[in-house]
PATOR-794796 format. One line per 5 residues: number of its first residue (from 0); their letters; for each residue x, y, z of C-alpha. Coordinates in Angstrom, 2 decimals. Each point is the difference from the previous one (the first is absolute). Last residue first. Layout:
<recs>
NUM	a	X/Y/Z  ... .
</recs>
This chain:
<recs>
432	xxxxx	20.73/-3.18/-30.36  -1.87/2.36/1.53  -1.79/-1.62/2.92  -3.11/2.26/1.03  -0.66/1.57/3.35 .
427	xxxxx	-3.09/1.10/1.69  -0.45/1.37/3.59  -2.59/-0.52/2.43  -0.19/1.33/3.52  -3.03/0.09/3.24 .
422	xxxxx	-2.48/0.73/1.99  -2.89/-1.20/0.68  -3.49/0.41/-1.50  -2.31/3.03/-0.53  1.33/0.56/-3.51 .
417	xxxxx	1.98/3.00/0.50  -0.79/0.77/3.45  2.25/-3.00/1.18  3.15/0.95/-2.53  1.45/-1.36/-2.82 .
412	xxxxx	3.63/0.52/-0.21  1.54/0.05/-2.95  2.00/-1.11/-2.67  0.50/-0.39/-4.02  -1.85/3.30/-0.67 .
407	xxxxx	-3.50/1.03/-1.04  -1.58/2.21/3.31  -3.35/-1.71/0.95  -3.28/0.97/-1.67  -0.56/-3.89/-0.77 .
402	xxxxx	3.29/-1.65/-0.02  2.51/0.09/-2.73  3.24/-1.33/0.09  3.74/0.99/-1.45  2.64/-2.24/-0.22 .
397	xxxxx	3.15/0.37/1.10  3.19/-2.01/-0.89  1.84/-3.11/0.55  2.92/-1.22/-2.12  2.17/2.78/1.77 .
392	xxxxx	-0.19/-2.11/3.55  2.12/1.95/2.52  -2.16/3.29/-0.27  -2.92/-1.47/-0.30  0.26/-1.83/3.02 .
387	xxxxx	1.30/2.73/2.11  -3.07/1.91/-0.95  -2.47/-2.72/0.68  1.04/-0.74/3.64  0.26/3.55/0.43 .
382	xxxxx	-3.43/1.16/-1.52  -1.86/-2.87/2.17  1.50/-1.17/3.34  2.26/3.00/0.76  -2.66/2.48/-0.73 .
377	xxxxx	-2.75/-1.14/2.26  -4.00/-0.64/-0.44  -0.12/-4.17/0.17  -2.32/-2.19/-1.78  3.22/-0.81/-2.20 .
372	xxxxx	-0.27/-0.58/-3.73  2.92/-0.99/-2.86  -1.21/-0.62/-3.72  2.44/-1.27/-2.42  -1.05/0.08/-3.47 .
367	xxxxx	1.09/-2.44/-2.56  1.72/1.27/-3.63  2.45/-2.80/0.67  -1.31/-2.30/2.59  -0.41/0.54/3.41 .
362	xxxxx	1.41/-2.89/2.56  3.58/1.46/0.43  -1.78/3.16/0.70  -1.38/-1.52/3.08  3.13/-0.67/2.22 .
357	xxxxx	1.02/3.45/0.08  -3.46/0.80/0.50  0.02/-2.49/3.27  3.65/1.50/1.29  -1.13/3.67/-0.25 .
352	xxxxx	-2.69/-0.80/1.99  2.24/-2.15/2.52  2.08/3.34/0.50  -3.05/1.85/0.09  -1.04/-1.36/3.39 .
347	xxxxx	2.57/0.49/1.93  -1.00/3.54/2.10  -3.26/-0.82/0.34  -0.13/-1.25/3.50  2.71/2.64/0.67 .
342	xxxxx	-3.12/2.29/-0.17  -1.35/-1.41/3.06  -3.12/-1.56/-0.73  -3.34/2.19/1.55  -1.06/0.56/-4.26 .
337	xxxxx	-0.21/-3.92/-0.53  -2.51/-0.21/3.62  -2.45/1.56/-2.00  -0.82/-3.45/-2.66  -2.53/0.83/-2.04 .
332	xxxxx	-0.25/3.71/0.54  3.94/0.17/-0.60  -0.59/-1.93/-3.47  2.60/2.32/-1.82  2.63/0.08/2.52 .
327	xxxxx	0.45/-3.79/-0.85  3.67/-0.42/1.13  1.18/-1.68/-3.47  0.08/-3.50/-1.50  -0.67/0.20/-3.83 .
322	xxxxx	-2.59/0.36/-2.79  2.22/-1.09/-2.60  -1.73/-1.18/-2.86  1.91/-0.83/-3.04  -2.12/0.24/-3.39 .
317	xxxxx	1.21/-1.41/-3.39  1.62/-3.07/1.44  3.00/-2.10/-0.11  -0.48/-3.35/1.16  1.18/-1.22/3.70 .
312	xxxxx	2.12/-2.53/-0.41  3.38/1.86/1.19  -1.81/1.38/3.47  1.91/2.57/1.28  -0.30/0.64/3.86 .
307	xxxxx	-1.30/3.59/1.33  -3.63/-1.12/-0.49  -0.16/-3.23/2.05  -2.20/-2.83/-1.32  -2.91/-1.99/0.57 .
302	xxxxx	-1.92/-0.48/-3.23  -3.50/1.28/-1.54  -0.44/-0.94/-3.58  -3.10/2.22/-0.74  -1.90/-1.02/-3.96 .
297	xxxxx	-2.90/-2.07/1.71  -1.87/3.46/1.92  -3.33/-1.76/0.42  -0.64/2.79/3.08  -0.15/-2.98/2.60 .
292	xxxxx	3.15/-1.59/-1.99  1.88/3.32/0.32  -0.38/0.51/3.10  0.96/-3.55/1.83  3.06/0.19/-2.15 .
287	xxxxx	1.15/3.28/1.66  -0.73/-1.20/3.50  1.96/-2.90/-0.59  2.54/2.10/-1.41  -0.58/1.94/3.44 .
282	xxxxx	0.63/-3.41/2.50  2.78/-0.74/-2.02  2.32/3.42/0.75  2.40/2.05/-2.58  -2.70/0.87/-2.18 .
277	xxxxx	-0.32/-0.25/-3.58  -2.84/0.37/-3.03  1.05/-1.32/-3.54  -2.98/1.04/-2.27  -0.03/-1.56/-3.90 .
272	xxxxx	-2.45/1.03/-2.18  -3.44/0.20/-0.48  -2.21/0.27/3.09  -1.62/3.26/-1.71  3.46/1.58/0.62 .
267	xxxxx	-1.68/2.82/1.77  -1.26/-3.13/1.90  3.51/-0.97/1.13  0.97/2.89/0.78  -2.60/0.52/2.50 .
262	xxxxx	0.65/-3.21/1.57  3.60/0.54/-0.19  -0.89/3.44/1.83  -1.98/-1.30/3.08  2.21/-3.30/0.45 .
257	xxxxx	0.63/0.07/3.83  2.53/-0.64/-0.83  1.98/1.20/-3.37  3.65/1.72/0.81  1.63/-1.12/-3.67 .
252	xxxxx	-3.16/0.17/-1.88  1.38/-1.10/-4.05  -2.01/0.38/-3.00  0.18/-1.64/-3.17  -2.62/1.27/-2.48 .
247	xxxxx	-2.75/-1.45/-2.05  -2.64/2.49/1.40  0.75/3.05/1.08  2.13/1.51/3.34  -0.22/3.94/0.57 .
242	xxxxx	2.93/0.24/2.88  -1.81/3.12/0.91  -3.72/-1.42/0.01  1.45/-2.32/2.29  1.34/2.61/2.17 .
237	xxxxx	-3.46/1.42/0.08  -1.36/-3.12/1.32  2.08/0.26/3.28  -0.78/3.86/0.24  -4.12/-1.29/-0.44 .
232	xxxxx	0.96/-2.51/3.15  -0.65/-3.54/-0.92  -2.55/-2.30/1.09  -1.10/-2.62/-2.57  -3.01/-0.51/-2.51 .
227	xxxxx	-2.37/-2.14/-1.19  1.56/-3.02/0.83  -3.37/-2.02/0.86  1.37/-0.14/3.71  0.60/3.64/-0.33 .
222	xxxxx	-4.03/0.79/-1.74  -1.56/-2.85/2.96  1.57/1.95/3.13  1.95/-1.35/2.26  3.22/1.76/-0.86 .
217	xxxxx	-1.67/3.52/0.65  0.13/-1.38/3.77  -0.86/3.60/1.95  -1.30/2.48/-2.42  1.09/3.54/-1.00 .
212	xxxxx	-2.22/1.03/-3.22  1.48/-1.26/-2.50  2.18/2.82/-2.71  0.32/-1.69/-3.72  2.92/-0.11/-2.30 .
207	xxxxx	-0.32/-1.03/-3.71  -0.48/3.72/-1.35  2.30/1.01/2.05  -0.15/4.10/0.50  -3.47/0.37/1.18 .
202	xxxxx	-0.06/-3.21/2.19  -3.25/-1.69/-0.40  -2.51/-0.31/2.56  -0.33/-2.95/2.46  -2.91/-1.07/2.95 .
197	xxxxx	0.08/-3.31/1.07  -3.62/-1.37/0.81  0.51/-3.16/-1.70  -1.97/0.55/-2.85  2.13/3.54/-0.19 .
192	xxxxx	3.18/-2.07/-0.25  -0.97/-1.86/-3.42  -1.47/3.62/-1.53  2.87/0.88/1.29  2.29/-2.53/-2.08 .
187	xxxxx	-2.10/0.80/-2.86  0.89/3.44/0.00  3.58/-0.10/0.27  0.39/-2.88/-3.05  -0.35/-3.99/0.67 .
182	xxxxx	2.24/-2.73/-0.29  3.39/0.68/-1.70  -0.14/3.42/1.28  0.27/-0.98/3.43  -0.62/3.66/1.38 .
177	xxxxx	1.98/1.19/2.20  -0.76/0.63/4.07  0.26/3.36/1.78  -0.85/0.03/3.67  0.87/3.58/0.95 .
172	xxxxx	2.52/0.76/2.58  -0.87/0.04/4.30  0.51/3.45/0.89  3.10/2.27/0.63  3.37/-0.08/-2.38 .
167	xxxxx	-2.03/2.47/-3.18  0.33/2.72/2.58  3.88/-0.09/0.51  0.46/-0.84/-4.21  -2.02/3.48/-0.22 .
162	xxxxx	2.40/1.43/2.82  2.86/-0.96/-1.92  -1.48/1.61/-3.81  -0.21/3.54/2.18  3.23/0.07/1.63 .
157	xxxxx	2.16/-1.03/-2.88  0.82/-3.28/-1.79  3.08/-0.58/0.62  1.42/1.41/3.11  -3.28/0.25/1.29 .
152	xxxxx	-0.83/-3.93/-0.61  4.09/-1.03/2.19  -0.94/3.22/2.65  -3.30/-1.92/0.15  1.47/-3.29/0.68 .
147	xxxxx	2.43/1.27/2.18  -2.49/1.80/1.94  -1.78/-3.72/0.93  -3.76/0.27/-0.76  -2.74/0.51/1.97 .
142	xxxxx	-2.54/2.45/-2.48  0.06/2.61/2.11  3.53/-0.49/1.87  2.54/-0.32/-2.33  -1.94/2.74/-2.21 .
137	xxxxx	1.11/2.29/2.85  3.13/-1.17/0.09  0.53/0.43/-3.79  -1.52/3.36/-0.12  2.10/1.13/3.31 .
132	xxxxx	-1.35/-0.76/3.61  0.14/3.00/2.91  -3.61/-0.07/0.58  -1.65/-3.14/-1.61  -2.81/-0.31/2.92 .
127	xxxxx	-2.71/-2.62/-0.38  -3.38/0.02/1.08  -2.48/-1.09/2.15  -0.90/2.67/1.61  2.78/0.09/2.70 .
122	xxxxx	-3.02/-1.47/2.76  0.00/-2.59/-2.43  3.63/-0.69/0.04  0.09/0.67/3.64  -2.77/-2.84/-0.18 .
117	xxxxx	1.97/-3.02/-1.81  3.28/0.96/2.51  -1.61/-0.18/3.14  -2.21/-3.06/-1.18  3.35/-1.65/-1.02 .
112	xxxxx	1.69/0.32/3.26  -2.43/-0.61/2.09  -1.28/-3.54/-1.78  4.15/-0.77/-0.02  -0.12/-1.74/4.23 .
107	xxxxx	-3.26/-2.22/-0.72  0.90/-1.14/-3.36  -1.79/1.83/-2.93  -2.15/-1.71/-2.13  -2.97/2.17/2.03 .
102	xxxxx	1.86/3.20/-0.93  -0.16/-0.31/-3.82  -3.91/-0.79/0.63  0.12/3.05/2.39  1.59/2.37/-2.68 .
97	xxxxx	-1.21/-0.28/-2.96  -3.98/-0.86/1.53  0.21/3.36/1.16  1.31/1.66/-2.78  -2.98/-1.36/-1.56 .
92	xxxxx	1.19/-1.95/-3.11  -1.37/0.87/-3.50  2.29/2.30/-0.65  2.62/-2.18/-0.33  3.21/1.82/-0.94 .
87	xxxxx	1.33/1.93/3.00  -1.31/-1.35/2.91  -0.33/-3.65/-1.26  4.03/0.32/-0.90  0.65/1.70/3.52 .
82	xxxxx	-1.66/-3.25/1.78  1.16/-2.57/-1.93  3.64/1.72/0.00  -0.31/-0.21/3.52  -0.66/-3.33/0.18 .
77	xxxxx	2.92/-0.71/-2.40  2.25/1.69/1.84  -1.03/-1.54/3.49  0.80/-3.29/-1.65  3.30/1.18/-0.47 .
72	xxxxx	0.64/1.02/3.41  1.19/3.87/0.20  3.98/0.49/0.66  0.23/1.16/-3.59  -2.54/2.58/0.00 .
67	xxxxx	1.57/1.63/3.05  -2.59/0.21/2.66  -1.37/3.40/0.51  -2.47/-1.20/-3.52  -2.44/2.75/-1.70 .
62	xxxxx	2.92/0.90/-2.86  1.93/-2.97/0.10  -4.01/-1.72/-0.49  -0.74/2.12/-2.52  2.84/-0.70/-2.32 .
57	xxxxx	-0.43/-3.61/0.66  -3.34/0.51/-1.63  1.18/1.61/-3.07  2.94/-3.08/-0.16  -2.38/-1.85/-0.22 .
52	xxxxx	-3.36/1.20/-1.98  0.54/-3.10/-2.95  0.10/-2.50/3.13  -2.34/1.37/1.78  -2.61/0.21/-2.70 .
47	xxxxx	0.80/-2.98/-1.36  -0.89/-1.80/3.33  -2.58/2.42/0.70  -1.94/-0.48/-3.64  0.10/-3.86/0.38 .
42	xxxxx	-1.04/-0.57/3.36  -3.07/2.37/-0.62  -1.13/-2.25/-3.05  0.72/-2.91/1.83  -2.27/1.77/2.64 .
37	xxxxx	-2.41/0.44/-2.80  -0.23/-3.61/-1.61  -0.05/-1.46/3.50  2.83/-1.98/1.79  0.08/-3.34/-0.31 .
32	xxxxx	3.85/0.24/-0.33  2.05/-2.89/-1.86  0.21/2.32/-3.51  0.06/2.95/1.85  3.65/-0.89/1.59 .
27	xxxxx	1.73/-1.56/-2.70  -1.70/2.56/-2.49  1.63/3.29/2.40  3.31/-1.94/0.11  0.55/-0.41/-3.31 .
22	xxxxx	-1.11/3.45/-1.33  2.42/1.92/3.11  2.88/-2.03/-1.16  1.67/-1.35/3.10  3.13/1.78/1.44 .
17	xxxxx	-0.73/-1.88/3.40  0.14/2.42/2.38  -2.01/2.57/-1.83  -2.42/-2.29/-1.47  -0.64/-1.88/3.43 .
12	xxxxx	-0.77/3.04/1.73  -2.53/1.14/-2.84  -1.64/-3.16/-0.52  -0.91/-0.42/3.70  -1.20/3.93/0.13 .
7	xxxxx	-1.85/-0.65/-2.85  -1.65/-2.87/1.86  -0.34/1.72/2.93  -1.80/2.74/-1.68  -2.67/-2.60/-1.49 .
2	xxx	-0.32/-1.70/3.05  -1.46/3.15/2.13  0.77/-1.20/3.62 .
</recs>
């Protein structure tokens, strides 16, 4: 029995019954294995690669299947969406070795079942049919994503702009990491990689964000344990750039852990100033604190606290970062199983938005900015929230920002294929009075 395939096949029946994050469970499970570096490698790519391919798959198999796809054994699902996902999208499987190493986890009374249906697919050519689908259907089933979701992008955004946020959804994401600017610049911190064998290059729109070279353990390496740098999405550093924090200033992170922007904040403060980071559980403001004193970060005040509750002895500050709870349709290649929630799922979440920046302009000072971010992609979570804010707080107004080549205005949405990192919203008020 091939062990790599039954361990994504392990990882794959556990994540759907168990509603476990796909990242979580995939480290858990590699990081005990002894298996080798290229069957972790294999485990990896078809357990993302079924689980971002879903609903594709399932597609197929109602298609291919005389057995109602709801009366089929869940385990049998997930073998044969092994099977159809190595069919379709890795070409460096032998059909042949698709579908009898699928077959050989199968119990003695499903192995007929699922070889019938693996080869009529093959003997079909291998391909899907989209007959009868409309533009949002059909997109539903390329790039495996619920319609409702698409009808929500199309709505908005337009055909063309939803299938580019569709493409940008497959793959495993870049590794960015920033640069601890208190310690070394870009190039000297790969020049301090590249004597470890890490390949980086710089990032041609950051000037203090660097690309690795995907590696297993970046933690253990001598440049992070010397504070060098930290992880953080290029999206995730943008926003900082947004909020545009300098030295000598009082800012405020309301949503902090795991730390990535008040650690970039902090050092665009050129660790002068005062930095009050927040999160509403321990074990992450002991995350936070554990950052900052790796990357020498001594100005970040990182307390447990919950967002939607007024704090009276918090200080005022000149920058309020909100960068708030929301369904994370913007890091849908990170974590695939966000798009597969029902869209009810979703359906609450911009009430407690509204309640954290309600909260947060009691913290920002007169002539203060108020900066509120989601790594989320829908309407009612960004421009709503921030429309009905303005319009029932007068003392708070618009502010225009300036990106790179990126449309000047007070919001957005930045998208995947604009900086090759997730995606997600920033907009930029100011306190009038």
């Amino acid at each position: 029995m091939d062990i790599a395939r039954q361990t994504a096949y392990l990882l794959l029946l556990k994540t759907e019954l168990s509603g476990a994050y796909s990242n979580i469970a995939l480290d858990a499970v590699l990081e005990k294995s002894k298996l080798k570096p290229k069957d972790r490698a294999f485990v990896t790519a078809l357990f993302y690669g079924v689980l971002e391919r879903k609903l594709t798959l399932d597609y197929i198999i109602r298609a291919y299947s005389k057995t109602e796809y709801d009366d089929i054994d869940k385990g049998v699902v997930q073998l044969l969406r092994m099977g159809l996902y190595q069919l379709l999208y890795m070409e460096s499987v032998p059909e042949s070795a698709a579908v009898n190493e699928t077959v050989k986890l199968c119990s003695d009374k499903t192995k007929g079942f699922v070889n019938a249906i693996l080869r009529s697919f093959i003997r079909g050519g291998s391909k899907i049919e989209y007959g009868g689908l409309d533009d949002f259907g059909r997109l539903s089933v390329m790039y495996s994503c619920p319609k409702w979701l698409v009808k929500m992008w199309g709505n908005r955004f337009g055909l063309q702009r939803t299938e580019e946020i569709l493409k940008s959804s497959f793959g495993r994401p870049p590794l960015y990491a920033k640069v601890n600017t208190l310690r070394c610049t870009a190039d000297e911190l790969i020049g301090e990689l590249k004597k470890e064998r890490i390949t980086a290059k710089r990032n041609r729109f950051l000037d203090d964000c660097i690309e690795i070279d995907r590696i297993s353990g970046v933690e253990g390496c001598n440049a992070y344990r010397k504070g060098l740098f930290h992880i953080q999405d290029i999206s995730s550093q943008v926003c900082c750039k947004i909020v545009k924090p300098v030295v000598g200033e009082t800012v405020i992170d309301m949503c902090a852990a795991p730390g990535g922007k008040s650690f970039s904040m902090a050092e665009a403060m050129g660790n002068k100033g005062r930095l009050l980071s927040f999160d509403l559980y321990d074990g992450r403001v002991s995350l936070l604190k554990e950052g900052a004193k790796r990357l020498g970060i001594n100005i970040l005040e990182a307390y447990q606290g919950d967002a939607t509750v007024f704090n009276p002895k918090m200080p005022l500050a000149d920058k309020v970062l909100c960068d708030v709870v929301c369904s994370g349709l913007g890091v849908i290649r990170r974590k695939p199983e966000i798009k597969y929630k029902p869209k009810t799922d979703i359906m609450g979440i911009p009430e407690i938005q509204k309640k954290i920046l309600d909260t947060a302009k009691n913290y920002v000072k007169p002539g203060g900015t108020l900066i509120y971010s989601t790594c989320t992609l829908n309407y009612d979570e960004n421009e709503a929230v921030v429309e009905d804010f303005l319009k029932n707080n007068k003392n708070f107004a618009p502010i225009v920002v300036h990106i790179n080549n990126t449309e000047a205005t007070y919001a957005r949405n930045f998208f995947p294929d604009m900086f090759g990192g997730d995606g997600f919203f920033a907009a930029t008020l100011r306190r009038t009075d």
